[in-house]
NUTOR-23606 format. One record per residue (C-alpha): residue in three letters; x, y, z negated. Coordinates in steps of 0.1 Angstrom, whole numbers, plus 2048, in hexadecimal, padded with zeros to 3 digits. Each point is the difference from the previous one (the first is absolute). Last residue first. Layout:
<logus>
ALAXYZ
...
</logus>
This chain:
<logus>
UNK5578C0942
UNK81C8177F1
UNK81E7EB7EC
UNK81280E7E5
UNK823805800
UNK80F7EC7F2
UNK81780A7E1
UNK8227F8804
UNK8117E17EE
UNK82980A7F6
UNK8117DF7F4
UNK81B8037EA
UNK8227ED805
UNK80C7EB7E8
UNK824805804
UNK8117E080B
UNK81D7EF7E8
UNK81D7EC808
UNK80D7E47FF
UNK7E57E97F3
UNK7F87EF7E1
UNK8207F57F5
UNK81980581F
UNK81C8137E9
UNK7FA7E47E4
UNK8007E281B
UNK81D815812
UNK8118027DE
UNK8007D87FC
UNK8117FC822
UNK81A8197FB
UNK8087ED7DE
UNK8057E1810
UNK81580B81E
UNK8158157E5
UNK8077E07EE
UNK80C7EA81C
UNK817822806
UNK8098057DB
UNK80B7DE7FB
UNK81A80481C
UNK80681E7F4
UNK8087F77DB
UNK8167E480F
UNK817818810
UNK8048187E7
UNK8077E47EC
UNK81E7F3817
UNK80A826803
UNK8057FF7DE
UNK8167DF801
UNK816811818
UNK80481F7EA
UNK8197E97EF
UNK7F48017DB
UNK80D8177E3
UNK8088007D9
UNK81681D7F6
UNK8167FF7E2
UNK8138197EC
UNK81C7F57E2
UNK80481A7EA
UNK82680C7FE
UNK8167EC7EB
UNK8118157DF
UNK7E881E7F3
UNK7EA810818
UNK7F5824805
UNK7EC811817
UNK7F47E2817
UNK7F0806820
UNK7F47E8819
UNK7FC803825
UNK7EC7ED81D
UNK80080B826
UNK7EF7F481A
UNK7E07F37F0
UNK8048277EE
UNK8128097DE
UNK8048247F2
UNK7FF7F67E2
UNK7DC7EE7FF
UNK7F17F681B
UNK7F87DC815
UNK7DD803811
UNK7FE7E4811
UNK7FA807821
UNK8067E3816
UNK81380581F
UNK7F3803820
UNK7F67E5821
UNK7EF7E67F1
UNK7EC8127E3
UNK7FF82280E
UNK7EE7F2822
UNK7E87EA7EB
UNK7F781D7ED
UNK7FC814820
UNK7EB7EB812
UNK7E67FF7DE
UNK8038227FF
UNK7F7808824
UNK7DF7E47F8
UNK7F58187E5
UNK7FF81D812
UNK7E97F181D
UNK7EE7EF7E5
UNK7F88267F0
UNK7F880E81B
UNK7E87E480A
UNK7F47FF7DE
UNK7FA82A802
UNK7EB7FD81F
UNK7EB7E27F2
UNK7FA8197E0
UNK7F8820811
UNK7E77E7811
UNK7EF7F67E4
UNK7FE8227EB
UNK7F681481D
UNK7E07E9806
UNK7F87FC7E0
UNK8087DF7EC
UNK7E67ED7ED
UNK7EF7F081A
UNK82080181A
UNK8117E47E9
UNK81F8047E9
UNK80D7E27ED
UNK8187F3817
UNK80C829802
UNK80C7F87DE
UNK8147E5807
UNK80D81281E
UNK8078217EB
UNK8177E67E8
UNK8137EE815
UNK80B822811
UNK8068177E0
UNK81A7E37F5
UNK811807824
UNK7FF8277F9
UNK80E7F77DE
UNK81E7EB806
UNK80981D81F
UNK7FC8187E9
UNK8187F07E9
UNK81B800819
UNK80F7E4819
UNK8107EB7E8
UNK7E28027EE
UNK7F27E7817
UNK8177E27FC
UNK7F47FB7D8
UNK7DD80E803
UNK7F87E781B
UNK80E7E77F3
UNK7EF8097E0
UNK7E180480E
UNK7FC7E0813
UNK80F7EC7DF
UNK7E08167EA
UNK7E57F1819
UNK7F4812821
UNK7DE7F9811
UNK7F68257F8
UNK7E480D7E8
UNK8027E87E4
UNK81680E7EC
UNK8157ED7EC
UNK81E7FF815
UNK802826800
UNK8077FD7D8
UNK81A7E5801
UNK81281581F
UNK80081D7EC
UNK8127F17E5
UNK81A7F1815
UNK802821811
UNK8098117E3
UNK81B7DF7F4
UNK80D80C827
UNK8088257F4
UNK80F7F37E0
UNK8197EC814
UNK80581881D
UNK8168167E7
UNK8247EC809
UNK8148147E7
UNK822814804
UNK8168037E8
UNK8078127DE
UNK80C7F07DF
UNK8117DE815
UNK7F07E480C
UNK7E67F5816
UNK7EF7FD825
UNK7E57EE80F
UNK7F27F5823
UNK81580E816
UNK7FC7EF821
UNK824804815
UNK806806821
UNK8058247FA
UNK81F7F87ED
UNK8018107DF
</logus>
């Protein structure tokens, strides 16, 4: 297949090769409808899934570490310095910053894969690959088996790529401004109480 081409499905003949990202986005699509019911972030099952959907073109990982995000800063909202000790607290403001800073790389990257690489798809099966695509058919009596593949100019995928990070930077300005409320909750950081040493006077001659 030409690389300028979007595969988007395949079919035909006994063995060929299978576009797999299918069942992987119907998982995300579930996951998406469960993170949009929690009530920790300010994102709703559509954020997810576009997220979900352009981010696991990057890796899973990635998906999670950015899932981990939203969800340590809406917990962090709830944290206060009354029933938090002192390590506790301020291990956790290092670790959001961290993990932001981390977070933020995989946001540029997503949108850097989206306009700029090819889509990953996950076609197998046969020895197929987006590149190549090959069916196999052991025996056949009369007309072979007619094999079909159903694909998109790549142009139109940049076009969505596009889009998503155009809605992903008004987006990200939202977001970033929610998690420094939850980072900034109740302080920044944390003071240890320091103990106060009284001497004994000495007492005093007349």
């Amino acid at each position: 297949m030409p690389s300028e081409r979007w595969i988007l499905f395949t079919g035909g003949g006994l063995i060929g090769p299978a576009v797999m990202i299918w069942g992987f986005l119907i998982v995300i699509a579930l996951a998406a409808i469960g993170l949009g019911r929690i009530t920790l972030t300010p994102l709703n099952t559509l954020h997810w899934l576009l997220l979900g959907v352009v981010l696991s073109q990057v890796n899973v990982v990635a998906l999670l570490t950015v899932i981990g995000w939203f969800m340590a800063l809406g917990l962090r909202k709830k944290m206060t310095q009354e029933n938090s000790s002192v390590w506790k607290f301020n291990l956790t403001q290092i670790s959001l910053v961290l993990l932001t800073l981390i977070t933020v790389g995989i946001m540029l990257a997503a949108i850097e894969q989206g306009l700029l690489g090819h889509p990953d798809m996950h076609i197998a099966g046969n020895g197929s690959s987006a590149s190549y695509l090959q069916w196999y058919e052991d025996r056949t009596e009369g007309i072979l088996p007619q094999v079909w593949v159903f694909s998109l100019s790549m142009w139109i995928y940049r076009i969505a790529m596009l889009l998503w990070a155009l809605w992903l930077s008004f987006a990200l300005v939202r977001w970033l401004r929610w998690g420094w409320e939850c980072f900034n909750n109740d302080g920044l950081w944390k003071e240890p109480n320091k103990k106060m040493n009284f001497k004994e006077s000495a007492p005093v001659k007349k």
